[in-house]
Structure formats: structure tokens, C-alpha cells
C-alpha positions as CSV (number, residue, x, y, z in Angstrom):
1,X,0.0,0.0,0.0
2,X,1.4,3.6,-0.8
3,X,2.4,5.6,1.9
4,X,0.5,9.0,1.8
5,X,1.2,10.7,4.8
6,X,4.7,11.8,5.2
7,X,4.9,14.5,7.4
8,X,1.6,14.2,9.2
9,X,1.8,11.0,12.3
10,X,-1.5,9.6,13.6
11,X,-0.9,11.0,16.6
12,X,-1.6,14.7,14.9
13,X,-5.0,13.5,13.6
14,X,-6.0,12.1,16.2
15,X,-5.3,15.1,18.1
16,X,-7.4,17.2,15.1
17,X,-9.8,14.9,15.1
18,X,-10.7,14.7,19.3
19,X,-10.5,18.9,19.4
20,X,-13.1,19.5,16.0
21,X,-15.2,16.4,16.9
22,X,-15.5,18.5,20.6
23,X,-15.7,21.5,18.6
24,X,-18.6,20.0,16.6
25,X,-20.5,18.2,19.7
26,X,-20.7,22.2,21.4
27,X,-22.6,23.3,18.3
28,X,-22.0,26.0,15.1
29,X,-19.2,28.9,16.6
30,X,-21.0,31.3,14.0
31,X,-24.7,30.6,15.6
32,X,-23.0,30.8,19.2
33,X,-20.9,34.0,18.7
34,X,-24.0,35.6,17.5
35,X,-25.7,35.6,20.8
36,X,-22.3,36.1,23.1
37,X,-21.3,39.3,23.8
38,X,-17.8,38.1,24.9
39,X,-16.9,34.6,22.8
40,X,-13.6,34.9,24.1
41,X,-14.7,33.6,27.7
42,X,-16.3,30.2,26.4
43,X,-15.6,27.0,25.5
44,X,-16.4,27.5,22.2
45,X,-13.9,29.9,21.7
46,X,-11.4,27.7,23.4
47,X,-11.5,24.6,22.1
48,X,-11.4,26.6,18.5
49,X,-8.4,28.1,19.6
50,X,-6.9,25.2,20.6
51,X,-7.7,23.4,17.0
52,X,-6.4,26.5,15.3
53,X,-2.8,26.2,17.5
54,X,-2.5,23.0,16.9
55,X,-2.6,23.0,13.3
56,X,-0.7,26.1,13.0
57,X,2.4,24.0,15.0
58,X,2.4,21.7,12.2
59,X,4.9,21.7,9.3
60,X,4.0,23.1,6.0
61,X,4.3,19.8,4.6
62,X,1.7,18.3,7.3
63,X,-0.9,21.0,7.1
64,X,-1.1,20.2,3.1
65,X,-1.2,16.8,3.8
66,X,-4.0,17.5,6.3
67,X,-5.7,19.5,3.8
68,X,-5.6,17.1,1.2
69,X,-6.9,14.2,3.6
70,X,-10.2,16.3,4.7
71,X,-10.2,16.3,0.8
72,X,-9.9,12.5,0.3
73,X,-12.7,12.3,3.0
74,X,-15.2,15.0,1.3
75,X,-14.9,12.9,-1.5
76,X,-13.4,15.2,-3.8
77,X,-11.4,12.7,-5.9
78,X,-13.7,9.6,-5.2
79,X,-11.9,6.5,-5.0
80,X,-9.0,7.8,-7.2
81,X,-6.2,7.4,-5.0
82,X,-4.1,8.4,-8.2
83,X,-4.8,11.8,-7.4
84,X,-3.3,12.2,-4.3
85,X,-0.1,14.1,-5.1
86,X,-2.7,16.8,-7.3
87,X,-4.4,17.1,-4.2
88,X,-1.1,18.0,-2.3
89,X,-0.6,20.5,-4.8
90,X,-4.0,22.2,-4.6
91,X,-3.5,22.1,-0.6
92,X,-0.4,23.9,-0.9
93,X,-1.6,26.8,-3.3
94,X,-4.0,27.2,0.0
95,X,-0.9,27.0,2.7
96,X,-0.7,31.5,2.1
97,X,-4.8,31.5,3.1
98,X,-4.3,31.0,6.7
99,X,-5.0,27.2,6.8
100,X,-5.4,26.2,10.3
101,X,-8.2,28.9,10.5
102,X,-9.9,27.0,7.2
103,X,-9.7,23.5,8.8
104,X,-10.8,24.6,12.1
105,X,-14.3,26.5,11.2
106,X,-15.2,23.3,9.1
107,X,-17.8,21.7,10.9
108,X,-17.8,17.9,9.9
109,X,-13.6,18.2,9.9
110,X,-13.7,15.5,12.3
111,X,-15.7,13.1,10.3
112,X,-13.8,13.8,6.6
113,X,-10.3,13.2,8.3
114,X,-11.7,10.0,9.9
115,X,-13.6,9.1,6.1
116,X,-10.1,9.8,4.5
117,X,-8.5,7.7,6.5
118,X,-10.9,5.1,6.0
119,X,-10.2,5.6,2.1
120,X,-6.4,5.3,2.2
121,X,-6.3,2.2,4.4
122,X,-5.8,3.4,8.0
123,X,-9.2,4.1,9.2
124,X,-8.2,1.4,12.0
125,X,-5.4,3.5,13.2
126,X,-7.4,6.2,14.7
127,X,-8.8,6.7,18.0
């Protein structure tokens, strides 16, 4: 089986992956910030900010490869494998747009990282 994740270790997406699924289970940030007065002193605002660091410690070469396995699990190539190193490309053009913020306000992040696992083989890996 090829090996598609370089940079990024299981132990980084499973740490995504607990923090948006948390993120997820405490409801929309945009619906909750827009009856909060002060986000900044809830735990919505800090388990986003604690997704956002996380991903912002990765590499360059992990974020992409992050990027491009939400990707894999959205579907976005199908079952074509064979496009794996277009979609590193396309998630590198989108390194300059602030990518940890992108990942972290997706709401199902948790659930596409887990399905693109599932898709390139190591869906059993995660906890």
C-alpha cells in the first residue's frame, strides 16, 4: 500500500480529530458567537483556539497533507487514489490562506479526516 502521509503522524489526527469532533459536539461557533457578547470567555472559543494552534504547530508539509486528507474524505477525488499528489498540490496553493483557521471552522472536519482515513487504508489507526 502507498504511503501517503509523510509528514503528518497519527498521533496529529487524532489530536485534530478529538478537538473539531469536541468542537462539533458544542454546536455552530457562528450561531453561538452571535448571541455572546464576549466569545472569548467560552468553551467554544477555546476549544477553537486550541484546534487553530494545533494545526498552526504543524509543518508546511503536514498542514497540506492534512488539507488534502479532509479532501480525500469529502470525496473530492472519489476513490481515485491516483490523485493524491494533485491534491497535495492544490493544498499547498491554499498554505498563504491561513490554513489552520480553514480547517478549524469546518464543521464535519472531524468526520472527513476519519472518512479519508478510512479511504487510504488506515481508518483502524485512529482513535
Amino acid at each position: 500500500m502507498p504511503t501517503y502521509l509523510a509528514s503528518l503522524s497519527l498521533a496529529q489526527i487524532n489530536e485534530v480529530t478529538r478537538l473539531a469532533g469536541i468542537k462539533a459536539d458544542k454546536g455552530a461557533l457562528g450561531k453561538y458567537w452571535e448571541h455572546c457578547d464576549h466569545p472569548t470567555k467560552h468553551s467554544h472559543y477555546e476549544v477553537w483556539q486550541q484546534l487553530v494552534n494545533v494545526i498552526d504547530h504543524f509543518s508546511p508539509t503536514a498542514k497540506t497533507e492534512l488539507m488534502a486528507l479532509m479532501w480525500v474524505g469529502q470525496g473530492r477525488i472519489g476513490g481515485d487514489l491516483s490523485r493524491w499528489a494533485e491534491l497535495l498540490k492544490a493544498a499547498d496553493r491554499e498554505l498563504g490562506k491561513d490554513l489552520s483557521l480553514q480547517l478549524s471552522m469546518r464543521a464535519s472536519l472531524h468526520e472527513n479526516l476519519r472518512r479519508g482515513l478510512e479511504k487510504i487504508g488506515q481508518g483502524s489507526q485512529i482513535s
